[in-house]
PyMOL CGO cylinders between C-alpha atoms (Angstrom):
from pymol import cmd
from pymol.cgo import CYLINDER

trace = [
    CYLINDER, 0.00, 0.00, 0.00, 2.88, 2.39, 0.78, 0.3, 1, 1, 1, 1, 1, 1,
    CYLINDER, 2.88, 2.39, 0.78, 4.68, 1.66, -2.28, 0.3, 1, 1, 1, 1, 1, 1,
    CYLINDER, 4.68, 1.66, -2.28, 1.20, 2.55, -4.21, 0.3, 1, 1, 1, 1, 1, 1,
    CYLINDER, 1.20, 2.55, -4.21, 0.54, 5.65, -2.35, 0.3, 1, 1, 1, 1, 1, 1,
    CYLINDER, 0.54, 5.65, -2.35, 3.98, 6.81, -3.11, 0.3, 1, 1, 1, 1, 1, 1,
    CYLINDER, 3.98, 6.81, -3.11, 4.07, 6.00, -6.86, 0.3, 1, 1, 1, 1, 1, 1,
    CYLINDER, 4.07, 6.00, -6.86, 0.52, 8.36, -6.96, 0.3, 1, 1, 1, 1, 1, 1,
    CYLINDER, 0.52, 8.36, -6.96, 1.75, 11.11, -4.94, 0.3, 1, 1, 1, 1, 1, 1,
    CYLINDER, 1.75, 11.11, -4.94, 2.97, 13.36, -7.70, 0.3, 1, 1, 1, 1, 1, 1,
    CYLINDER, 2.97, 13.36, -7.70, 0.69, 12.92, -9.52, 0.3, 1, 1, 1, 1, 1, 1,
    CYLINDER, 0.69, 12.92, -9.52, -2.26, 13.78, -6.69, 0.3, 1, 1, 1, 1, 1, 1,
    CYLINDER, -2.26, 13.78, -6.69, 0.32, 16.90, -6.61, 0.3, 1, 1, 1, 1, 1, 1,
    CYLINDER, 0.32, 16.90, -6.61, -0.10, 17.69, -10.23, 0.3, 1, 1, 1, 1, 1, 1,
    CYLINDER, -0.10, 17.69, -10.23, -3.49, 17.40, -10.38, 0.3, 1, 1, 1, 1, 1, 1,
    CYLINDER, -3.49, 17.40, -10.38, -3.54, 19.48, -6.88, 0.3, 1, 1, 1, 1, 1, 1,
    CYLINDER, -3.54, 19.48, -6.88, -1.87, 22.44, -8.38, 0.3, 1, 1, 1, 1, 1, 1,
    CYLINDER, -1.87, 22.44, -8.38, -3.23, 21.82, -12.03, 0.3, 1, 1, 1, 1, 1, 1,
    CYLINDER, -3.23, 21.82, -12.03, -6.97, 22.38, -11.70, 0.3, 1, 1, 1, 1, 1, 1,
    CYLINDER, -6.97, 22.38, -11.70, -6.77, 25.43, -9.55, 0.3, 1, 1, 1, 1, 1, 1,
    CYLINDER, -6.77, 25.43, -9.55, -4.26, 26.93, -12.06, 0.3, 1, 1, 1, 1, 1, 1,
    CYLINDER, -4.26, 26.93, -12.06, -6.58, 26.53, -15.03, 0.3, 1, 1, 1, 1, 1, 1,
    CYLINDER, -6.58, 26.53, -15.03, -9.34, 27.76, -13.13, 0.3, 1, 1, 1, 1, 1, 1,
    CYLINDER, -9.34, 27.76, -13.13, -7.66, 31.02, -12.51, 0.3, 1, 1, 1, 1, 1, 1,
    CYLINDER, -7.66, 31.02, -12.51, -6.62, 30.97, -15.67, 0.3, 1, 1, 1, 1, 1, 1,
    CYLINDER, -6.62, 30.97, -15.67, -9.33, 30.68, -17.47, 0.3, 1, 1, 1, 1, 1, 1,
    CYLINDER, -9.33, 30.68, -17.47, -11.08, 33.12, -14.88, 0.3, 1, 1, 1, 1, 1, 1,
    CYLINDER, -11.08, 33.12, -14.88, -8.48, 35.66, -15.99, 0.3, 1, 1, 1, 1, 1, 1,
    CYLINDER, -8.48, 35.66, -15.99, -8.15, 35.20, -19.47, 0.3, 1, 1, 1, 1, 1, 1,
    CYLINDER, -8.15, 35.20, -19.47, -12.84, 35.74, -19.41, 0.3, 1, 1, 1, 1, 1, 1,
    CYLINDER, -12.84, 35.74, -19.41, -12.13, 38.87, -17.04, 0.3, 1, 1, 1, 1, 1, 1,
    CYLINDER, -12.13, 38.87, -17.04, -9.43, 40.31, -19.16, 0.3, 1, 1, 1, 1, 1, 1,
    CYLINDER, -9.43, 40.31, -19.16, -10.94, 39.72, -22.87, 0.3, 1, 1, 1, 1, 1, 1,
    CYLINDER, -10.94, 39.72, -22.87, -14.31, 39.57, -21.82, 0.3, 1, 1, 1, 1, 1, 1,
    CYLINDER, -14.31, 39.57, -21.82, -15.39, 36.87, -23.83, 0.3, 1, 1, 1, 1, 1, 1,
    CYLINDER, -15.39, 36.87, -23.83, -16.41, 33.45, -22.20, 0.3, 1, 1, 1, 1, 1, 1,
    CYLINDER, -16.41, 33.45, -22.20, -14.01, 30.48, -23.52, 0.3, 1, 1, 1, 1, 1, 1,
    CYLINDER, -14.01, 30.48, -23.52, -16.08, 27.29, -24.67, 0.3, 1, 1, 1, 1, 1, 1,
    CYLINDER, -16.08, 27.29, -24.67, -15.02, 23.94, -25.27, 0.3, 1, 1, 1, 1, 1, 1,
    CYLINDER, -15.02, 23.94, -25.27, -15.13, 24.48, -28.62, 0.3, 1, 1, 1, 1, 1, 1,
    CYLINDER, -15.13, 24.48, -28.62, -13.09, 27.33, -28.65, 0.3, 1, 1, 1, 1, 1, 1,
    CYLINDER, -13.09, 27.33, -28.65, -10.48, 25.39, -27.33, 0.3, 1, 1, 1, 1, 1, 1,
    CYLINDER, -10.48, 25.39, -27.33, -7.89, 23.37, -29.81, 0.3, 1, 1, 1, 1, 1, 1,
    CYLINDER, -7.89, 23.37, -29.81, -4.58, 22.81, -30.56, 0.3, 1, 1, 1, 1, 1, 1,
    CYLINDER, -4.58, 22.81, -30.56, -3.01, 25.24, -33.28, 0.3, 1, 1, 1, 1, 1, 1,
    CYLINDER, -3.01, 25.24, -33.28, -1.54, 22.47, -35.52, 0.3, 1, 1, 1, 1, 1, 1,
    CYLINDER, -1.54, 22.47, -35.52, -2.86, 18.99, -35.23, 0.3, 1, 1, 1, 1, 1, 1,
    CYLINDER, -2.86, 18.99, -35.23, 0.45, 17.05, -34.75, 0.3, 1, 1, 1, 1, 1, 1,
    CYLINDER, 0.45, 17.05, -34.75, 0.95, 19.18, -31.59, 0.3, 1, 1, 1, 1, 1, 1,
    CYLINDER, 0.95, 19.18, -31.59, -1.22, 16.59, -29.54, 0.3, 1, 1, 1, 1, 1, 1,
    CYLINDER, -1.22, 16.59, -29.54, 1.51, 14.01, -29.97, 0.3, 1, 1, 1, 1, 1, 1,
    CYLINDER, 1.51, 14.01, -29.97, 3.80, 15.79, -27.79, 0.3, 1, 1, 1, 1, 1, 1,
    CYLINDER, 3.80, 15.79, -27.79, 0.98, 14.86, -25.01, 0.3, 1, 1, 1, 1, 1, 1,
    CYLINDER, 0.98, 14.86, -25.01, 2.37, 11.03, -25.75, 0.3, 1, 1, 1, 1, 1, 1,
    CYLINDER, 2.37, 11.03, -25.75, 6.04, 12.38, -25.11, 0.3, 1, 1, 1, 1, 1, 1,
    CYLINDER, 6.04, 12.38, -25.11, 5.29, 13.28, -21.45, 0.3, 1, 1, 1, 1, 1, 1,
    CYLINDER, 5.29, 13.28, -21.45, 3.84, 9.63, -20.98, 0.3, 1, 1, 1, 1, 1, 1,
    CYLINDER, 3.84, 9.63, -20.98, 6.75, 8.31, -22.62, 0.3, 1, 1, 1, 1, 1, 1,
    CYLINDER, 6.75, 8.31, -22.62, 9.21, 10.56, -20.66, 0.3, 1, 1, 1, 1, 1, 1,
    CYLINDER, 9.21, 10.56, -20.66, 7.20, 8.92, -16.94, 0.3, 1, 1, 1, 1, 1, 1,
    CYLINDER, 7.20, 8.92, -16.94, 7.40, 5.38, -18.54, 0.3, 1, 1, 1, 1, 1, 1,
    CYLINDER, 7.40, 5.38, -18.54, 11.21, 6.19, -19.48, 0.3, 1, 1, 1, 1, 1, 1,
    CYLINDER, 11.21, 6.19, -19.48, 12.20, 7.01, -16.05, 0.3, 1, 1, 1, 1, 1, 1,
    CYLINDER, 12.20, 7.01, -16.05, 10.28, 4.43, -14.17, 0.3, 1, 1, 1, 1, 1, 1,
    CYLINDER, 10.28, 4.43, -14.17, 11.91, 1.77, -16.31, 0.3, 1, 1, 1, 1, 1, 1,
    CYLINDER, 11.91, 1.77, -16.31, 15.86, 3.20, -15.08, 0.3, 1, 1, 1, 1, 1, 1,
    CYLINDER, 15.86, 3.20, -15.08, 15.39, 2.82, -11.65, 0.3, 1, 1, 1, 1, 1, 1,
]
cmd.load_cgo(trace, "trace")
């Protein structure tokens, strides 16, 4: 159980500090430009640009497997 909690923990700290920094930034970005940000509005500029999402992934998987 230890050994799982530990493996988890940075991740429970990503998420942690993740969601309230997208909150506030996507409460800024509204209050500054004063138009509200759908899900739709949201994309990545070039399509290949979502396979660097795999590299972070491989990057975890990468250093797991040295130790």
């Amino acid at each position: 159980m230890k050994k799982l909690r530990r493996a988890l923990m940075p991740l429970l700290v990503l998420l942690a500090v993740l969601i309230p920094a997208l909150c506030l930034s996507l409460y800024v970005l509204e209050a500054h430009y004063q138009v509200p940000l759908s899900a739709n509005a949201l994309r990545f500029e070039r399509p290949w640009a979502s396979l660097l999402l795999l590299g972070t992934g491989l990057g975890l998987i990468a250093r797991r497997a040295r130790r």
